[in-house]
KEKE-3310 file (N, C-alpha, C; in steps of 0.2 Angstrom, whole numbers, plus 5000, padded with zeros to 4 digits):
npx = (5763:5751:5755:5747:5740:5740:5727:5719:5709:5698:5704:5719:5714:5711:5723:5731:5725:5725:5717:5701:5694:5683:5678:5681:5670:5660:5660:5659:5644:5636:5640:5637:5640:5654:5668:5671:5684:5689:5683:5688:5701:5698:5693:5703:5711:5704:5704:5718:5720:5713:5701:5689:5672:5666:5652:5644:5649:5645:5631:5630:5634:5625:5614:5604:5601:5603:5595:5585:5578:5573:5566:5561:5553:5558:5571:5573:5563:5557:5544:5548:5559:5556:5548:5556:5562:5555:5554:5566:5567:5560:5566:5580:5579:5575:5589:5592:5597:5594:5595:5593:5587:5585:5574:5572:5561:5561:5556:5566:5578:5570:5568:5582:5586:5577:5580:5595:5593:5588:5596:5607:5598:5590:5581:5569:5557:5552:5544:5540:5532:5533:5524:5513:5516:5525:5533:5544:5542:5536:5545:5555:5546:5543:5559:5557:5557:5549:5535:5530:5520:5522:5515:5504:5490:5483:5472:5468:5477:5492:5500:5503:5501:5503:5497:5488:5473:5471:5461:5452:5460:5462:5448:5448:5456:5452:5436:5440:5445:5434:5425:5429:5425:5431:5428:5433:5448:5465:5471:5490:5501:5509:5521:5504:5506:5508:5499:5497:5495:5485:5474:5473:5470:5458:5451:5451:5441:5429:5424:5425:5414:5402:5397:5392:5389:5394:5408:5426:5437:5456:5467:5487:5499:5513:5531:5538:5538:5542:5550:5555:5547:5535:5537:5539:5525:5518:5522:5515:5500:5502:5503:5491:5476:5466:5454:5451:5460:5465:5458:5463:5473:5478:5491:5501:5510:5519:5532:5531:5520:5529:5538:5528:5522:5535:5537:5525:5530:5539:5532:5527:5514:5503:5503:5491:5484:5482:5480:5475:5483:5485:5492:5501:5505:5511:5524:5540:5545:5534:5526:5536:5537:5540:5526:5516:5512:5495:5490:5490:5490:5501:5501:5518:5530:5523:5518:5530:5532:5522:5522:5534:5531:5523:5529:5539:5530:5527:5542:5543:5531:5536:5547:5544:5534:5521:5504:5502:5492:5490:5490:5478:5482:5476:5479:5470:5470:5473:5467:5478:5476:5484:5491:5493:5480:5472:5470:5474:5489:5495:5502:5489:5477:5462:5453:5459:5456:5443:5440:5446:5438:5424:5429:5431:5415:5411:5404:5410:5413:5411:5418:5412:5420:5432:5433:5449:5458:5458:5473)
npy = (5443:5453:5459:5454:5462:5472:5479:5470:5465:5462:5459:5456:5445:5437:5437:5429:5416:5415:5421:5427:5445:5445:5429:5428:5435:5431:5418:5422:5426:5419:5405:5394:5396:5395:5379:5368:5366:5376:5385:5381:5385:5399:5399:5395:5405:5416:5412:5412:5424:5430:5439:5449:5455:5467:5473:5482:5493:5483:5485:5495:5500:5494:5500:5495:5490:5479:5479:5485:5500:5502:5511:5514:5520:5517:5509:5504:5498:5481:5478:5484:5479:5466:5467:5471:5456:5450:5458:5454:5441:5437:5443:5439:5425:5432:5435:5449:5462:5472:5487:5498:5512:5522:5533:5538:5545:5556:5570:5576:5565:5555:5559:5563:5549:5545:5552:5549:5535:5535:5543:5532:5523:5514:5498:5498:5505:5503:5511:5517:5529:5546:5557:5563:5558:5564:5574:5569:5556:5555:5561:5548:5539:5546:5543:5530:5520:5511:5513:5507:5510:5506:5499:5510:5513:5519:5521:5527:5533:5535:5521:5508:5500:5492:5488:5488:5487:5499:5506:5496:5491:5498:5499:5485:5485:5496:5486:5477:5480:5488:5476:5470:5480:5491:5511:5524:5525:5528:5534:5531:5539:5546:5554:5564:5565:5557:5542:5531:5531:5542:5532:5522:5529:5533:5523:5517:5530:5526:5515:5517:5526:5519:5515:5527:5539:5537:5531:5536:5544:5549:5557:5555:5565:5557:5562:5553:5536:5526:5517:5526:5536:5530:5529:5541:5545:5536:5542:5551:5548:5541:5553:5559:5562:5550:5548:5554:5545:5535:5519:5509:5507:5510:5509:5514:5508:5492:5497:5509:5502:5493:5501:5510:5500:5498:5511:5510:5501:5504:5516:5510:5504:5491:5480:5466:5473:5485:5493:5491:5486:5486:5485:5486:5479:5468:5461:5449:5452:5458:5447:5440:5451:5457:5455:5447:5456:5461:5463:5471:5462:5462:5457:5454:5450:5445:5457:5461:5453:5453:5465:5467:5458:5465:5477:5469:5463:5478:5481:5471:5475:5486:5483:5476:5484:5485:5485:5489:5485:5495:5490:5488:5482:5477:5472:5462:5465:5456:5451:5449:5441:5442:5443:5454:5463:5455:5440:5430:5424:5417:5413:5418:5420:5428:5420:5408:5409:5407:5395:5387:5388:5382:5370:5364:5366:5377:5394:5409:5423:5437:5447:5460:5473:5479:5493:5498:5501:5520:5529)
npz = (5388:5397:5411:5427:5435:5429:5419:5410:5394:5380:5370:5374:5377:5366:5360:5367:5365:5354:5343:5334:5340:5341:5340:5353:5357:5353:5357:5370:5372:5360:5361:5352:5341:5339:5339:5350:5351:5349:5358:5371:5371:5372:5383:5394:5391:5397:5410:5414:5411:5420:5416:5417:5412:5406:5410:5414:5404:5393:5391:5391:5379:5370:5374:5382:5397:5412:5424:5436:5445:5462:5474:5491:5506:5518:5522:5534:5537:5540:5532:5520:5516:5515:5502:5495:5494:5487:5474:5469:5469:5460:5448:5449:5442:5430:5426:5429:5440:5456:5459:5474:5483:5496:5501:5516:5518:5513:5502:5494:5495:5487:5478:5470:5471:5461:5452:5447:5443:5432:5425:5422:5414:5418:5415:5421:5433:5449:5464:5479:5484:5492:5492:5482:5464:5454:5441:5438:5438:5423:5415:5416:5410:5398:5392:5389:5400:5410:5423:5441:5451:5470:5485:5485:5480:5464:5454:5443:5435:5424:5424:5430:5445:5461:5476:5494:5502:5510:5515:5522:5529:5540:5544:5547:5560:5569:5571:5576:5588:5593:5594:5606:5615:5614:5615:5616:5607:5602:5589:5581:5570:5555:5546:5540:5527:5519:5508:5513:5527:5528:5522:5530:5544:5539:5537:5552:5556:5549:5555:5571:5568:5567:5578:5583:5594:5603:5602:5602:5593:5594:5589:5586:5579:5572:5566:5560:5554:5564:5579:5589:5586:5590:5604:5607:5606:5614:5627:5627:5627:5638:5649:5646:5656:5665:5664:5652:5642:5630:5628:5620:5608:5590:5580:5563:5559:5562:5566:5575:5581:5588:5595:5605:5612:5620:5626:5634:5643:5649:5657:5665:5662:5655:5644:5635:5645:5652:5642:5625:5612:5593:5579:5561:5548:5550:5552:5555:5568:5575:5581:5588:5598:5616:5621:5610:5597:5590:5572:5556:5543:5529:5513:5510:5503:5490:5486:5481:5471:5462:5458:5452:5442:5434:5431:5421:5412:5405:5400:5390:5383:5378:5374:5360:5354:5357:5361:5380:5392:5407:5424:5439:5454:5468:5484:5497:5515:5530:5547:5561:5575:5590:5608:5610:5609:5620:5616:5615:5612:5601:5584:5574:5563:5560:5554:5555:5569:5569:5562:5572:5583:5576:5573:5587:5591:5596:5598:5594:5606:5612:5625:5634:5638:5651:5660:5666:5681:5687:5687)
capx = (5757:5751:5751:5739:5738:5737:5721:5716:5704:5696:5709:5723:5713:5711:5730:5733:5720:5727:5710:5700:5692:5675:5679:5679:5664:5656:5661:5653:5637:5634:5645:5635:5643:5661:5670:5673:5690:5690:5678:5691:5704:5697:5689:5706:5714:5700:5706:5722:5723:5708:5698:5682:5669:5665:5646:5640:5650:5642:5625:5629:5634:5616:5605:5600:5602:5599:5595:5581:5578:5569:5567:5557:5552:5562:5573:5576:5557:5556:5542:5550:5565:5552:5543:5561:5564:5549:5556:5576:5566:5555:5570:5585:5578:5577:5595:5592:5599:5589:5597:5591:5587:5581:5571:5570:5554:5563:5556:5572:5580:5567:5569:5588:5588:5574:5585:5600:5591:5587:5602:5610:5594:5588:5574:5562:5559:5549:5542:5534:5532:5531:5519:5510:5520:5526:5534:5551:5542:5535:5553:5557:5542:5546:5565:5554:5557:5542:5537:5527:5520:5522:5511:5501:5483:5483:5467:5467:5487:5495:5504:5504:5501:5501:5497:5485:5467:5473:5456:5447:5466:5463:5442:5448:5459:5446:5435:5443:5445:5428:5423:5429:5422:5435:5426:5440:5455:5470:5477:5498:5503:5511:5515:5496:5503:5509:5493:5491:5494:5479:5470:5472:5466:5449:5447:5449:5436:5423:5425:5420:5410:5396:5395:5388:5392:5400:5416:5429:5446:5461:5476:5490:5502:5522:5537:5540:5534:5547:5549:5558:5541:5530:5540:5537:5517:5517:5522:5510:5496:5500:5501:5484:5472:5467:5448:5452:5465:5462:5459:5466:5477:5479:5498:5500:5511:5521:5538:5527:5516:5533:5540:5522:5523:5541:5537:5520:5531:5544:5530:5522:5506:5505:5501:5485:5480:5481:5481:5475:5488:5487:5499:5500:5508:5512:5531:5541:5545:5527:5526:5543:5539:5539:5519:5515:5506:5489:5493:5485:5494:5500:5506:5525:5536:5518:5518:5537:5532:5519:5526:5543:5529:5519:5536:5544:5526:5528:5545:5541:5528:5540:5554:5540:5530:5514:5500:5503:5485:5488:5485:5479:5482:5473:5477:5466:5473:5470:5468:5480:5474:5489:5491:5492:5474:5470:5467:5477:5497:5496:5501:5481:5472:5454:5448:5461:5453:5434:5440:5447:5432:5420:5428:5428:5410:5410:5405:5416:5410:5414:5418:5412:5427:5431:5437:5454:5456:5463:5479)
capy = (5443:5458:5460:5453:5469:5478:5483:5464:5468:5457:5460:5451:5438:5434:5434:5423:5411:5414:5419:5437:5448:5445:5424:5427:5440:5424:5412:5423:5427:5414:5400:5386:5395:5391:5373:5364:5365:5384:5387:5377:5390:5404:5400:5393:5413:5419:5410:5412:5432:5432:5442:5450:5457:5475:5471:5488:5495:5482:5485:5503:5502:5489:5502:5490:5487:5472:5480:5489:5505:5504:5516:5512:5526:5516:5503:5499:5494:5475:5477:5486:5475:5459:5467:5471:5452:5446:5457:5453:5433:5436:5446:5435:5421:5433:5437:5455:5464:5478:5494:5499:5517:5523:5539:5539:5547:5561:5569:5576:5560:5552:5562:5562:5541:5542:5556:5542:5530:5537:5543:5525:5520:5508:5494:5500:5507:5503:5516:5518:5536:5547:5560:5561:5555:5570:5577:5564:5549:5556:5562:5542:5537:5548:5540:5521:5518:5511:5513:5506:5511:5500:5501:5515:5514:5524:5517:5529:5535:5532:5518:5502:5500:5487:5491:5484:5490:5502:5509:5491:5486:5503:5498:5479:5485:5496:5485:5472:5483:5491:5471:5468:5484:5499:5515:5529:5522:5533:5530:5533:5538:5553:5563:5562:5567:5549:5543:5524:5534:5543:5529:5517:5535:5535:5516:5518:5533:5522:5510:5520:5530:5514:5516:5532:5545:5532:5532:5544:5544:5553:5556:5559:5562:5557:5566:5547:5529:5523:5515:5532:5541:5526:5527:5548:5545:5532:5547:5557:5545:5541:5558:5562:5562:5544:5550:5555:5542:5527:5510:5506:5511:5507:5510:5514:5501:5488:5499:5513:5500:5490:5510:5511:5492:5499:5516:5510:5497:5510:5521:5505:5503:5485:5479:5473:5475:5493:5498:5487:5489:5483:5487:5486:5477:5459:5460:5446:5456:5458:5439:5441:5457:5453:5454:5446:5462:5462:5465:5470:5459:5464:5451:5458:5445:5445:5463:5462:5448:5456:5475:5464:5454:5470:5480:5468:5464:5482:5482:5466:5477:5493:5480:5473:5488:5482:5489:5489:5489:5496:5486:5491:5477:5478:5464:5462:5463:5452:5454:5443:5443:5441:5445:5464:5465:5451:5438:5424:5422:5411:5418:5413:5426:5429:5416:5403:5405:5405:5388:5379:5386:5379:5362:5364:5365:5382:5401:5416:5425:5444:5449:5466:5477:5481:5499:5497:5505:5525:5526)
capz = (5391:5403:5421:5429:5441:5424:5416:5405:5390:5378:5365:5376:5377:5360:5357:5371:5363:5346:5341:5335:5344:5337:5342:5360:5358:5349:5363:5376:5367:5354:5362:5348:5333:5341:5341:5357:5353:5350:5365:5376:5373:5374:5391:5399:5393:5402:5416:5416:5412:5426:5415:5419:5406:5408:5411:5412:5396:5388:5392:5387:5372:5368:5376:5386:5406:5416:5430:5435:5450:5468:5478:5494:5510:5524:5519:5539:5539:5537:5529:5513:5516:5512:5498:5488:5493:5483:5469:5470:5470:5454:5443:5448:5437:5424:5425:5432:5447:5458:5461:5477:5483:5503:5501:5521:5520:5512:5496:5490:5494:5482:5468:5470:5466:5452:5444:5446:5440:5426:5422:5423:5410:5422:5411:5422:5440:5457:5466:5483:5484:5500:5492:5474:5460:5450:5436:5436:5433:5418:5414:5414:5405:5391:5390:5388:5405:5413:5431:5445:5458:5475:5490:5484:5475:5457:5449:5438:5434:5418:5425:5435:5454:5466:5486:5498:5502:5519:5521:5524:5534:5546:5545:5553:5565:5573:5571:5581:5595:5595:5595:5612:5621:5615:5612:5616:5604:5599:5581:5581:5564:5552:5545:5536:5521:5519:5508:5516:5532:5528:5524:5536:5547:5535:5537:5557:5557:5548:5560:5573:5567:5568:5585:5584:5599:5612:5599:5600:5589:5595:5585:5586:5571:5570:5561:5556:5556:5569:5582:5591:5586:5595:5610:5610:5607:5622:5634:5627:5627:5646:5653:5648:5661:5666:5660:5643:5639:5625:5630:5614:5604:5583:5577:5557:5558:5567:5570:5579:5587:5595:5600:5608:5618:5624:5627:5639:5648:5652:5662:5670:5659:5656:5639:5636:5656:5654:5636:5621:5606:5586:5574:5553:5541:5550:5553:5561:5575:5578:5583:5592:5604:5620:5620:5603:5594:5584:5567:5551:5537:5521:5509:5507:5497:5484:5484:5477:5467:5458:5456:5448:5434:5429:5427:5414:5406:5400:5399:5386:5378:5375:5367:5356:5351:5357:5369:5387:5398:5413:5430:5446:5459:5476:5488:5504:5520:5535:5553:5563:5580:5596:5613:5614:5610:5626:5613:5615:5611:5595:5577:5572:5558:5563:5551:5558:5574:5569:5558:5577:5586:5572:5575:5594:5590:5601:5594:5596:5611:5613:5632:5637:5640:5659:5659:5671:5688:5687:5688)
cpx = (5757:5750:5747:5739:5739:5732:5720:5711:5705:5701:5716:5721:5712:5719:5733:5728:5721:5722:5706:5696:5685:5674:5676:5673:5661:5655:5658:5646:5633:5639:5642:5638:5652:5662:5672:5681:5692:5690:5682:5696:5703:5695:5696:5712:5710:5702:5711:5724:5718:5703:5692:5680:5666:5658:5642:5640:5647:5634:5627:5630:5628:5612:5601:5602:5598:5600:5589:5581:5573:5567:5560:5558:5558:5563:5575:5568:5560:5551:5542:5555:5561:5547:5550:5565:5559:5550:5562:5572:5563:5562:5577:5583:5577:5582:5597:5593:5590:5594:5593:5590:5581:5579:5572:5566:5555:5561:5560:5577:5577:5569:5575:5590:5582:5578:5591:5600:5590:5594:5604:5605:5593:5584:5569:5564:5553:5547:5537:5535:5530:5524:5516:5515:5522:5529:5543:5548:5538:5540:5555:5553:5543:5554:5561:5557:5552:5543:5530:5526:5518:5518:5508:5494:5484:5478:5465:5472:5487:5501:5502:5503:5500:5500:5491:5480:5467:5466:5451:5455:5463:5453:5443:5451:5456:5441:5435:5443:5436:5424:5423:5428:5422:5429:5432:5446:5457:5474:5483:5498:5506:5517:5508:5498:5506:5501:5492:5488:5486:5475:5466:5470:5459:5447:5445:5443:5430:5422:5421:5415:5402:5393:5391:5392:5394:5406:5420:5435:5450:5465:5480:5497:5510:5523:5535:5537:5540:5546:5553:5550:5536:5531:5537:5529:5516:5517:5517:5503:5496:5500:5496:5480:5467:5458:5446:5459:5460:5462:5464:5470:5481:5485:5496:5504:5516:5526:5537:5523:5524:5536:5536:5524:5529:5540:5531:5525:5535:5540:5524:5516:5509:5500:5495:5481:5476:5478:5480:5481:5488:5491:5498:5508:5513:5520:5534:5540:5540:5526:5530:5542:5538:5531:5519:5510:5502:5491:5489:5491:5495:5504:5512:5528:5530:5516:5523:5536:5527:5520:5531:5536:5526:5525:5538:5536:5526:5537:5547:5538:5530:5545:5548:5534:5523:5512:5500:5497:5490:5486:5486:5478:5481:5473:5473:5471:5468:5472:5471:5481:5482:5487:5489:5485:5468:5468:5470:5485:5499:5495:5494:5481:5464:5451:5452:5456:5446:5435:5442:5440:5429:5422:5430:5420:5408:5410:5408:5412:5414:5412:5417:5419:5425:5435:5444:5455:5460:5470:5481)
cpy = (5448:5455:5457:5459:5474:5478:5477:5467:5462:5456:5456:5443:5432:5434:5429:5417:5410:5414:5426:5438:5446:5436:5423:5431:5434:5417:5414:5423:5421:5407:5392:5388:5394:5382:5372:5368:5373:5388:5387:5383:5395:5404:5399:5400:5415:5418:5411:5420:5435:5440:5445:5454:5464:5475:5478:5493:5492:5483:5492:5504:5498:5495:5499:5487:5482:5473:5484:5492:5503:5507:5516:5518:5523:5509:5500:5496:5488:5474:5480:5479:5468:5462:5468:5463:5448:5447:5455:5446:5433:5439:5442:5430:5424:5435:5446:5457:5469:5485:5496:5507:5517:5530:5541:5543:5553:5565:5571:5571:5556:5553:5563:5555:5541:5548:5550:5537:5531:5541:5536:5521:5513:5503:5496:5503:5506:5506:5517:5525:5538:5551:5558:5559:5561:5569:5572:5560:5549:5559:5552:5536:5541:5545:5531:5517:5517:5511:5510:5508:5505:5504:5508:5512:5521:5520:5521:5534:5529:5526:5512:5503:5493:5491:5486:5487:5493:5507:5503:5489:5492:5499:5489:5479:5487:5493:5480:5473:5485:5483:5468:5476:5490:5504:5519:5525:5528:5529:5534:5534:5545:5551:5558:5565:5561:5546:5533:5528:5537:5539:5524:5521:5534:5528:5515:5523:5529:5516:5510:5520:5526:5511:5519:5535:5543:5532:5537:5542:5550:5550:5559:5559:5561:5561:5559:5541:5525:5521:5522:5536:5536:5527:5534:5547:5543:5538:5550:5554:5543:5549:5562:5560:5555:5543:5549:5550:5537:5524:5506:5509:5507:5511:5510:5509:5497:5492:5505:5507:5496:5497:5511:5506:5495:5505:5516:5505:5501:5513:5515:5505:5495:5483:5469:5475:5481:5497:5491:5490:5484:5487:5486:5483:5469:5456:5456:5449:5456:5451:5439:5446:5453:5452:5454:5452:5459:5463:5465:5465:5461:5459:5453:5456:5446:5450:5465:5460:5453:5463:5473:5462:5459:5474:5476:5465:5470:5484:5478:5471:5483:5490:5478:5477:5487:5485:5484:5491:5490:5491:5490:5486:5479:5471:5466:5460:5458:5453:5447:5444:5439:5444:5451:5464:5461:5444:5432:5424:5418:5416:5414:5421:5426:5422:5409:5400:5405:5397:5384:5380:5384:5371:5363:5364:5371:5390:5404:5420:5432:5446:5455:5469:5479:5488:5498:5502:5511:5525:5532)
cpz = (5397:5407:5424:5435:5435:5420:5409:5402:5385:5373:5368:5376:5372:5359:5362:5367:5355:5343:5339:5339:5344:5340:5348:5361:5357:5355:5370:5378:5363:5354:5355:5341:5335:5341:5347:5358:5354:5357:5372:5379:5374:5381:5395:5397:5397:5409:5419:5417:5418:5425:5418:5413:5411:5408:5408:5404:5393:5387:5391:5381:5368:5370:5379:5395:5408:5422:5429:5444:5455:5472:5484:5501:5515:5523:5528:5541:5537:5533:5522:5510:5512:5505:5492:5489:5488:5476:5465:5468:5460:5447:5443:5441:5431:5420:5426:5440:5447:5462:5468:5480:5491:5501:5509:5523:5517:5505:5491:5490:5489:5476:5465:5467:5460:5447:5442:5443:5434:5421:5419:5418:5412:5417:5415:5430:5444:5459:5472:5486:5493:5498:5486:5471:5455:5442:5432:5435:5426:5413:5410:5408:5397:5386:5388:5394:5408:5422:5435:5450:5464:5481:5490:5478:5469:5451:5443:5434:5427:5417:5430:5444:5457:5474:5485:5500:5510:5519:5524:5530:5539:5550:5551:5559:5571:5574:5576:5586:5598:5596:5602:5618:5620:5613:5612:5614:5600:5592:5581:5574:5560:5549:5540:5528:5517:5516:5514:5524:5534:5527:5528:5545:5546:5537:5546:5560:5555:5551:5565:5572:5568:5574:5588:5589:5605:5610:5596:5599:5591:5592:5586:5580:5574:5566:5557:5557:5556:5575:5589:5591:5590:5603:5616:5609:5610:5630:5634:5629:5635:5651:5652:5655:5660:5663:5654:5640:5637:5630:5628:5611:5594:5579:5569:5556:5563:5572:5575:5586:5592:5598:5605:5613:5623:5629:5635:5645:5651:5658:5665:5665:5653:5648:5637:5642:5654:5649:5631:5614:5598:5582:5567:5550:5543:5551:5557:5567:5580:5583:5589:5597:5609:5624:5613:5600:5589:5581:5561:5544:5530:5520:5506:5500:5491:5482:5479:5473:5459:5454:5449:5441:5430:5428:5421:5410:5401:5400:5390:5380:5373:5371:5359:5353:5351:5362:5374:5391:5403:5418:5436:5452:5464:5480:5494:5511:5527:5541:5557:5571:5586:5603:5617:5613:5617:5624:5611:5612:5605:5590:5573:5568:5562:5559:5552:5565:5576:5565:5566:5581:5583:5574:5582:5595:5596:5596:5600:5599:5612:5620:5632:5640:5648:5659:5666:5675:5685:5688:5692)
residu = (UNK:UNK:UNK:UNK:UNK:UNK:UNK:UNK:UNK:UNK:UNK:UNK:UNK:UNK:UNK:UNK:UNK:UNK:UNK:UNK:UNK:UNK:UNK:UNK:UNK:UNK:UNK:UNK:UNK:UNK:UNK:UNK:UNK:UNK:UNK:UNK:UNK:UNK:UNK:UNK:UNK:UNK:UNK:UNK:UNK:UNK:UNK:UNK:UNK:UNK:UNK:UNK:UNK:UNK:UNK:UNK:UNK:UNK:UNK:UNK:UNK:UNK:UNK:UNK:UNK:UNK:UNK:UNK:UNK:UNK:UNK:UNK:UNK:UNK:UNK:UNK:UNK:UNK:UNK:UNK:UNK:UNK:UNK:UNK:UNK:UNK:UNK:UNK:UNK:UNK:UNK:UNK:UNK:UNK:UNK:UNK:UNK:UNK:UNK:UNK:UNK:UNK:UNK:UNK:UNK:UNK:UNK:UNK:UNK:UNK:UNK:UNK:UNK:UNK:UNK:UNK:UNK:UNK:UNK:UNK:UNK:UNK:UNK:UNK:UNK:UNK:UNK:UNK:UNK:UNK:UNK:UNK:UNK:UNK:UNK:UNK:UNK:UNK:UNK:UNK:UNK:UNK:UNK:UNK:UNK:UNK:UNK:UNK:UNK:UNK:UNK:UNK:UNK:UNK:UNK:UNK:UNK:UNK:UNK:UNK:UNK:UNK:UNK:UNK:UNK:UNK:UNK:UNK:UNK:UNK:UNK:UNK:UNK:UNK:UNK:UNK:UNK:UNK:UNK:UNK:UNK:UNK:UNK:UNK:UNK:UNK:UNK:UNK:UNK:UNK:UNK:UNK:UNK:UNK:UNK:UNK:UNK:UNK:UNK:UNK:UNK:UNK:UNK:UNK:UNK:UNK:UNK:UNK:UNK:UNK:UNK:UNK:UNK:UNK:UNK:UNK:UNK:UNK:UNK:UNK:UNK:UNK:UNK:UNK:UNK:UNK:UNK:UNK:UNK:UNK:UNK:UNK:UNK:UNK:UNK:UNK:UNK:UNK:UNK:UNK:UNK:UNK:UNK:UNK:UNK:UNK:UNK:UNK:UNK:UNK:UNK:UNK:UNK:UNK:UNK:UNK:UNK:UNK:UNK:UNK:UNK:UNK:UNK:UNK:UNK:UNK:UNK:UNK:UNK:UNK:UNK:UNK:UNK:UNK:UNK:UNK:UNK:UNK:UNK:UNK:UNK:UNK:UNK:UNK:UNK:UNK:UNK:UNK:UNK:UNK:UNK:UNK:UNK:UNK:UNK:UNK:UNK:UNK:UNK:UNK:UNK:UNK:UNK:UNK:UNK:UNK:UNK:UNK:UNK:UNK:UNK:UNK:UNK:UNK:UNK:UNK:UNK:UNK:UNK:UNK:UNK:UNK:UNK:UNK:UNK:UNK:UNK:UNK:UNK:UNK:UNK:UNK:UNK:UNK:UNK:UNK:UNK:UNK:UNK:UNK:UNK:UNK:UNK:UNK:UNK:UNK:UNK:UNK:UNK:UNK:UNK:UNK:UNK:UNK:UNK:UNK:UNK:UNK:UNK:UNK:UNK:UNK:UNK:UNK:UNK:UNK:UNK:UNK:UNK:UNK:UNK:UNK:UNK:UNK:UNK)
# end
């Protein structure tokens, strides 16, 4: 009997079991064409020579992997963190891992894990791109690797998408503000060449814009969408001239807006006294800062969800040689009103607390904004 600190293989196992090789293949695989009594022994060689099956070999020698690739801009956000938990929840039960992959917003980082992945002939791959989709996922698509795009709109791409409607998510947030008085609001956000980036921009201009010539958007762009870049757009945003400074101010998203909350509390500007502030994409933390932030909501974990059932529908329809439509999934975001805006302390959505005022028997009353003393 070898070693057990020497290199076990299936072949030992059947002479310990006094059985062929093809046996304990049968007994891994097709355990019902085995007898009990066969079954028995091969499992307690298994046991004893503390085998392990070479998983990957064997899925390479099938052409077929049980695993599939992710590759997300910023795996320290929570809000990717929650959307590759919604896929890890939907592919576990099918017996499939997730290879995971951090671009950090990087695009030679990106292209570096979808080459990987493709080497490795993942079942399919994930994708929330930093910039357009190019010339590698058509590479993957030609191998009968299928791909998804995640948090990005491609209504008309050769390939699947899910994301979340970011120019109606940017349209509610200034909205909300402009609802209680703001005209002069600053959007945090960048780089622009980030497409939600830019939408959730386009949906803040038309926002405005229905005020006409009382509403003025300043921008200003980040390297990153961190909470390190919110902290430097805070300094900037207070050393303007107390004239020309926002009231308001609408984050791309939450790790920018709590950089932002920290960066105003640092130079005395008292959050929302001084400065109204919302944020995107609904992350614990938002809830937890120590002023609860406004927040737009994206449905995370059913983003994951969904990205995970359209990948293996066509992963389904490429083993089975059948047509694959295309889907383009657009979820609706929702405005989830808190304290940074002046608006109460309770995690309520807008239509939470148009449902408690309807049964208080009181309408929603919009206070005039009080512009705050100079500073």
């Amino acid at each position: 009997m070898p070693s057990r600190r020497a290199s076990v293989s299936m072949k030992d196992v059947a002479a310990l079991a006094g059985v062929s090789i093809g046996t304990v293949s049968n007994v891994l695989n097709s355990p019902d064409l085995v007898s009990d009594a066969t079954r028995s022994r091969v499992e307690k060689a298994i046991a004893q020579l503390g085998w392990v099956r070479n998983e990957s070999a064997r899925q390479l020698r099938a052409g077929r992997s049980r695993s599939i690739g992710m590759v997300v801009m910023d795996v320290a956000n929570p809000f990717f963190t929650d959307i590759v938990s919604g896929v890890e929840d939907y592919v576990h039960d099918l017996g499939y891992s997730v290879q995971l992959g951090n671009s950090a917003q990087q695009t030679e980082r990106e292209a570096a894990h979808v080459q990987l992945f493709e080497q490795h002939r993942v079942r399919g791959l994930l994708l929330a791109p930093i910039k357009e989709v190019g010339q590698q996922v058509d590479e993957l698509r030609r191998h009968r690797i299928p791909v998804v795009i995640v948090d990005r709109a491609a209504k008309d791409a050769p390939y699947c998408s899910v994301a979340v409607d970011d120019v109606d998510g940017g349209r509610l947030a200034v909205d909300h503000l402009v609802a209680q008085g703001h005209r002069n609001i600053a959007f945090v956000g960048g780089p622009m060449t980030i497409q939600q980036v830019r939408d959730r921009h386009l949906g803040a201009q038309l926002a405005l814009s229905r005020v006409g010539d009382s509403g003025y958007l300043t921008t200003i762009s980040t390297e990153r969408l961190d909470t390190g870049s919110g902290t430097v757009a805070a300094a900037e945003l207070v050393a303007l001239p107390a004239a020309e400074r926002p009231t308001a101010v609408f984050a791309a998203n939450d790790l920018l807006a709590i950089g932002l909350l920290q960066g105003f509390f640092t130079n005395g500007f008292s959050v929302p006294e001084k400065i109204s502030l919302i944020g995107y994409d609904d992350i614990d933390f938002a809830a937890a800062a120590a002023v609860p932030l406004s927040s737009i909501r994206q449905p995370r974990h059913a983003l994951g969800v969904r990205a995970a059932e359209l990948l293996f529908a066509e992963i389904e329809a490429l083993d089975n040689d059948t047509r694959h439509e295309h889907q383009h999934i657009e979820f609706a975001p929702e405005l989830v009103v808190r304290r940074s805006t002046g608006m109460g302390s309770g995690r309520e959505t807008l239509s939470e607390m148009t449902a408690k005022m309807k049964r208080s028997k009181s309408r929603p009353r919009w206070l005039p904004f009080s512009a705050p003393p100079e500073s």
